[in-house]
MARGU-577711 format. One record per atom (N, C-alpha, C): x, y, z. Coordinates in steps of 0.001 Angstrom, whole numbers, padded with zeros to 6 digits, always signed. Example, Ala and Ser with C-alpha at 12.3 -4.5 7.8 and 13.67 -1.06 7.14 Angstrom:
# MARGU-577711
+013190-005690+007800/+012300-004500+007800/+013200-003300+007800/+012850-002250+007080/+013670-001060+007140/+012900+000030+007870/
END
This chain:
# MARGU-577711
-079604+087215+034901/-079517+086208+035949/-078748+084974+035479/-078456+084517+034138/-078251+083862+033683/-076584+083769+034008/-076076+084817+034532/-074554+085208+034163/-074134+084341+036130/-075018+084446+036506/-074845+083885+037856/-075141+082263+038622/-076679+081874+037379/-076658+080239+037545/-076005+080098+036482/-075718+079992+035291/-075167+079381+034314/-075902+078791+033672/-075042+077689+033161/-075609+076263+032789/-076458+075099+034059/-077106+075475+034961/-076925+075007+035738/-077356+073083+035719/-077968+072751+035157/-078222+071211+034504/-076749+070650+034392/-075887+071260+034092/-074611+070727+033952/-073293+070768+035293/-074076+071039+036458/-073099+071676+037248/-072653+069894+038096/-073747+068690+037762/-073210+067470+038532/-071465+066854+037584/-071769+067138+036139/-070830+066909+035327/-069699+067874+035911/-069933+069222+036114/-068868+069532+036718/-068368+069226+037528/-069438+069207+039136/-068666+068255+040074/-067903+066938+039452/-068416+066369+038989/-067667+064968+039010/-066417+065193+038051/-065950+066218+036819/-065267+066247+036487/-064042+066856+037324/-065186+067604+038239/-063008+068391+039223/-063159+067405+040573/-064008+066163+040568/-063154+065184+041275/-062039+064461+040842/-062828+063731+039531/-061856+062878+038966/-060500+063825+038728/-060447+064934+038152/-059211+066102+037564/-058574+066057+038716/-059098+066072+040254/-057969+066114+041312/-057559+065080+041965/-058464+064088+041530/-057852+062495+041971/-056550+062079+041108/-056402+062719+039851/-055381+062247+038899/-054107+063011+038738/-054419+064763+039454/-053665+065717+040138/-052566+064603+040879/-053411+064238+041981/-053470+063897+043004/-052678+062260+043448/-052792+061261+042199/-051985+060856+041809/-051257+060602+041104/-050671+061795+039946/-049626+061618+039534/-048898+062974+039884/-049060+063835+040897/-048018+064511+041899/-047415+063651+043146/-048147+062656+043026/-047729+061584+044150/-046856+060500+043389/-047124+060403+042675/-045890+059322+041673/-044905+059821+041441/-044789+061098+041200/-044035+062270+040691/-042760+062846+041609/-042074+062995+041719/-040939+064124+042374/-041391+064702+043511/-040802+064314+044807/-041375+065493+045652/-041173+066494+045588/-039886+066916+045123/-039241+068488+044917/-040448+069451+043912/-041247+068577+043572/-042466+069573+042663/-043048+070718+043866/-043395+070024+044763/-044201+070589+045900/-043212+071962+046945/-041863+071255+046390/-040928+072142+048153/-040464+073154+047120/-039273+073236+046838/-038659+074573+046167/-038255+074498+044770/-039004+074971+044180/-039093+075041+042454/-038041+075647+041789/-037972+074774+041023/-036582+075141+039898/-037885+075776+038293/-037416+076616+037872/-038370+076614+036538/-039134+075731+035518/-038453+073995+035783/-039608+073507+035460/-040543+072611+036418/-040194+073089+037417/-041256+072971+038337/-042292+073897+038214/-042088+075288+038510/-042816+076441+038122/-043902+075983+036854/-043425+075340+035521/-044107+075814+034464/-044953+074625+035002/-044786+073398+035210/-045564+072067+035701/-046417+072758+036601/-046390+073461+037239/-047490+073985+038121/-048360+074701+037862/-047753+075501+037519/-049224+076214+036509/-049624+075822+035256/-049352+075058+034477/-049488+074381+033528/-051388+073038+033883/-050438+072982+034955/-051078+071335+035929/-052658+072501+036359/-052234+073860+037273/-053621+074179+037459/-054539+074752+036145/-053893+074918+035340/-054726+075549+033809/-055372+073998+033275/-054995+073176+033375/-055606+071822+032970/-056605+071268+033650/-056097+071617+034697/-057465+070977+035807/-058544+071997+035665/-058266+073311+036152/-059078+074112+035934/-060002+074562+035085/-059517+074376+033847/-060319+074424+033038/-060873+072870+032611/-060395+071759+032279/-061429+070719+032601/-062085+070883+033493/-062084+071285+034711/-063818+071270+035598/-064489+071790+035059/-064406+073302+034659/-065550+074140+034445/-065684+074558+032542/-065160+073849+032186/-065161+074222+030489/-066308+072995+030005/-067297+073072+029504/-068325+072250+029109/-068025+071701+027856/-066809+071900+027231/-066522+071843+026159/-065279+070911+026037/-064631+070763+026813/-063432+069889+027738/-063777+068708+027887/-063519+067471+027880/-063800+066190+028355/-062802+065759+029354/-063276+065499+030466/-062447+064527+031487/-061212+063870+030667/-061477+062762+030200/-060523+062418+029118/-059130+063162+028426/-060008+064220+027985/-058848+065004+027289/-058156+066028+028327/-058438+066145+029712/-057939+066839+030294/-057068+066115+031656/-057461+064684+031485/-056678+063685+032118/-055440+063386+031437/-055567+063569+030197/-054347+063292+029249/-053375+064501+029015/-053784+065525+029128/-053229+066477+029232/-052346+066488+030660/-052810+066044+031334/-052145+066393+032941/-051185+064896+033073/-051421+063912+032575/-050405+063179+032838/-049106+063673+031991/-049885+064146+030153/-048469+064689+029687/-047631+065115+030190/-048399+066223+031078/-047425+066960+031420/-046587+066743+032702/-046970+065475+033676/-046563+064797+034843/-044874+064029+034488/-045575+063719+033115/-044654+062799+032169/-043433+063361+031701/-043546+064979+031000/-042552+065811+030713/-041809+066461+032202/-042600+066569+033027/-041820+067701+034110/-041010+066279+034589/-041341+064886+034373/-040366+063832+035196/-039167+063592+033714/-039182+063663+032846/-038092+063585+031729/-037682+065059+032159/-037799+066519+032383/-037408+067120+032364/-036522+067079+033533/-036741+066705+034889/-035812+066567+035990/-034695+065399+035342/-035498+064371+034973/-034253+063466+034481/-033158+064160+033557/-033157+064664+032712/-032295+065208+032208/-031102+066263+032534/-031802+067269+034053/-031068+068336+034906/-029723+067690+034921/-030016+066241+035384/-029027+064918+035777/-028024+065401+035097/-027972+065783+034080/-026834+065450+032956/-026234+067323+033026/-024554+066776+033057/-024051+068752+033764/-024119+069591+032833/-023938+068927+031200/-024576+069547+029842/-025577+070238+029773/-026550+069395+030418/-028051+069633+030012/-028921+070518+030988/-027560+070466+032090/-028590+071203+033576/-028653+072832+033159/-027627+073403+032588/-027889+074806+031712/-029200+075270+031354/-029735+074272+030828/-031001+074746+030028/-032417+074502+031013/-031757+073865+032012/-033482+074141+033380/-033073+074943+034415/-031847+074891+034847/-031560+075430+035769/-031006+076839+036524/-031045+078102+036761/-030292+078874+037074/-028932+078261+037533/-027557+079445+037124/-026134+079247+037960/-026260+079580+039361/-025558+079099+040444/-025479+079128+041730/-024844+080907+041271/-025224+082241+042346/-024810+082872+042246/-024325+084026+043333/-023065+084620+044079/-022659+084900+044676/-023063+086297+045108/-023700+086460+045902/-024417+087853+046110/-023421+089007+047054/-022874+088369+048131/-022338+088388+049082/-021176+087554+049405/-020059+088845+049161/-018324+087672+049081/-017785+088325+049827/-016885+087747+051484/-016030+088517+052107/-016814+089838+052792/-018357+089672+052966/-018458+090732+054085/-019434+092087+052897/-018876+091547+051431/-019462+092895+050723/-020455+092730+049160/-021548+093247+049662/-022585+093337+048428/-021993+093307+047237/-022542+091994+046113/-022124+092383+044728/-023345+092946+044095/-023345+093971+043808/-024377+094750+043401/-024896+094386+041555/-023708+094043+040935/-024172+093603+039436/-024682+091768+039902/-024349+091302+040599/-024971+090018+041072/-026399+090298+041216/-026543+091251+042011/-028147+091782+042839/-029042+091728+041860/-028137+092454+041158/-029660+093364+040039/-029322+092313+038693/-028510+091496+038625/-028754+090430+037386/-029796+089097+037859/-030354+089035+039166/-031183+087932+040077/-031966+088653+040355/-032335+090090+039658/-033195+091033+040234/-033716+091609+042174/-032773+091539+042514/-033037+091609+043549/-032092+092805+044234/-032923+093513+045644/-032089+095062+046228/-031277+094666+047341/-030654+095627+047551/-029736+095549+048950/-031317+094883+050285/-032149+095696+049879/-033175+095608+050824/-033535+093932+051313/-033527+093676+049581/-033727+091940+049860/-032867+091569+050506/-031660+091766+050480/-030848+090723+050881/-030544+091053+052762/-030528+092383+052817/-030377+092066+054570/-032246+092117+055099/-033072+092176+054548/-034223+091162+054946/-034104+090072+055661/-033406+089230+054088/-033096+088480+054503/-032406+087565+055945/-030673+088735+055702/-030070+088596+056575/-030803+088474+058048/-031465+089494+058386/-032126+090088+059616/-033495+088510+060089/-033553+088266+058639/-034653+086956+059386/-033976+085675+059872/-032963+086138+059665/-032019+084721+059801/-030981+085087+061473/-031090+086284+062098/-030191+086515+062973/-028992+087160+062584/-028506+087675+061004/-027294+088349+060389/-027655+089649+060489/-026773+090432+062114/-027513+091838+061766/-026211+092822+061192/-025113+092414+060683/-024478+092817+059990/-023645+092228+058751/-024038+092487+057584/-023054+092004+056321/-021801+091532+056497/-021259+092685+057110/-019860+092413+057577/-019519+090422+058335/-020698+090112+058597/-020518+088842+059833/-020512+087474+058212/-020702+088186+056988/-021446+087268+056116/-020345+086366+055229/-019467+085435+055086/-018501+085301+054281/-019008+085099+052368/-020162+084401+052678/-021033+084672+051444/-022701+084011+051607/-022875+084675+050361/-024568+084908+050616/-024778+084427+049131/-025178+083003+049035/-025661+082417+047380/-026855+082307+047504/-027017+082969+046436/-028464+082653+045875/-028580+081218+044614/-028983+080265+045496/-029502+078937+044662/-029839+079120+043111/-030026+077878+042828/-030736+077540+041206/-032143+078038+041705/-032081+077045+043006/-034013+076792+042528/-034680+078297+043478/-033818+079649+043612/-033939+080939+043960/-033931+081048+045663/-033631+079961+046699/-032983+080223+048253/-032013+080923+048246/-031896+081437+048893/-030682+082143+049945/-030073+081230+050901/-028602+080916+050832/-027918+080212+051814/-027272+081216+052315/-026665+081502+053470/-025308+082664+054059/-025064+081300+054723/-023732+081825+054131/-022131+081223+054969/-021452+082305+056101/-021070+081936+056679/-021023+082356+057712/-019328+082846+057914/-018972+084252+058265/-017293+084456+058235/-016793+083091+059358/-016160+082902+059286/-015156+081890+060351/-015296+080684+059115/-015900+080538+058214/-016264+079129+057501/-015100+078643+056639/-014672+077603+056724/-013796+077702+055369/-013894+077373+054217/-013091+078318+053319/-013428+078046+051561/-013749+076434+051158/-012590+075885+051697/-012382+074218+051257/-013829+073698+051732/-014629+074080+052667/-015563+072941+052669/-016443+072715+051679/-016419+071467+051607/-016761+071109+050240/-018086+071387+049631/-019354+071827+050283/-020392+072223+050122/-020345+073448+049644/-019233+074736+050295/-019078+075755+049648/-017902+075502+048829/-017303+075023+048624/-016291+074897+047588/-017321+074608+046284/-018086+073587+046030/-019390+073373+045401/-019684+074506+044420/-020316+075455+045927/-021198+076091+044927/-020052+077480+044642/-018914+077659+045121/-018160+078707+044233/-017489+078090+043081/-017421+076889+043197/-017174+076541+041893/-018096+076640+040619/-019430+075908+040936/-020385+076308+040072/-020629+077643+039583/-020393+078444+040458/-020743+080195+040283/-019142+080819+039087/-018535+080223+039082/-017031+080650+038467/-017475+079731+037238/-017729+078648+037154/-017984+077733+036098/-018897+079045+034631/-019817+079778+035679/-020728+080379+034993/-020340+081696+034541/-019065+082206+035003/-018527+083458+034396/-018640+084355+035604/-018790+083767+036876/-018790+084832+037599/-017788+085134+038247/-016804+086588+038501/-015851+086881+039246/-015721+086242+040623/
END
């Protein structure tokens, strides 16, 4: 029976420890980057699960102190905001960021693109099909983002605009045909 109350004398310390753990969540994801919350680049990803292994286990670890698990979570509030600061720099964005990458050029699947972003033909007219693209052919290109979206450009579009000029540049920058 023991495996089901626990410790139970200790369960107010718990409450009060996964208040305070999500009040401090709570504000320093709010001090923090909004982009933590919308579409994750990899060190967003690791800040996130990082952030719930800290909290989480400060609530329920009896062995954990509030303290040391408050400090832990700002560290790491602290690193994921030096780590965006640094993306800043076009040197340094290599090492957080995926290359913009061209899935879909001129109407036709790049298949070593697919399967180097791990992803099937299936994914990608999924995709297409949730978006209103019910043929490839209609697609002038189909990038797959850093932070892992799908944009389609649309045939009639032109190269020069500068948003797609952008990201085929970035994608060539990276060795891609």
């Amino acid at each position: 029976m023991d495996w089901i109350v626990g410790n139970w004398p200790h369960l107010p310390a718990v409450v009060g420890k996964v208040a305070l753990m999500y009040a401090v969540a709570l504000v320093g994801l709010r001090a923090g980057q909004r982009r933590t919350l919308a579409q994750w680049t990899i060190t967003d990803f690791i800040t996130a699960v990082a952030v719930g292994a800290v909290v989480g286990r400060t609530a329920v670890a009896s062995t954990q102190s509030f303290l040391t698990g408050a400090a832990a979570l700002l560290t790491l509030i602290v690193m994921h905001r030096l780590a965006s600061l640094l993306r800043m720099h076009p040197k340094l964005r290599r090492l957080f960021d995926h290359p913009v990458r061209v899935l879909v050029a001129h109407g036709e699947l790049r298949t070593a693109q697919l399967r180097r972003c791990g992803l099937t033909d299936d994914d990608v007219f999924s995709h297409l099909r949730e978006h209103g693209v019910l043929d490839v052919a209609h697609v002038k290109y189909l990038l797959f983002e850093a932070e892992g979206a799908l944009t389609i450009v649309p045939r009639g579009t032109d190269d020069q605009a500068p948003l797609v000029q952008a990201a085929l540049d970035r994608s060539a920058a990276n060795g891609q045909p």
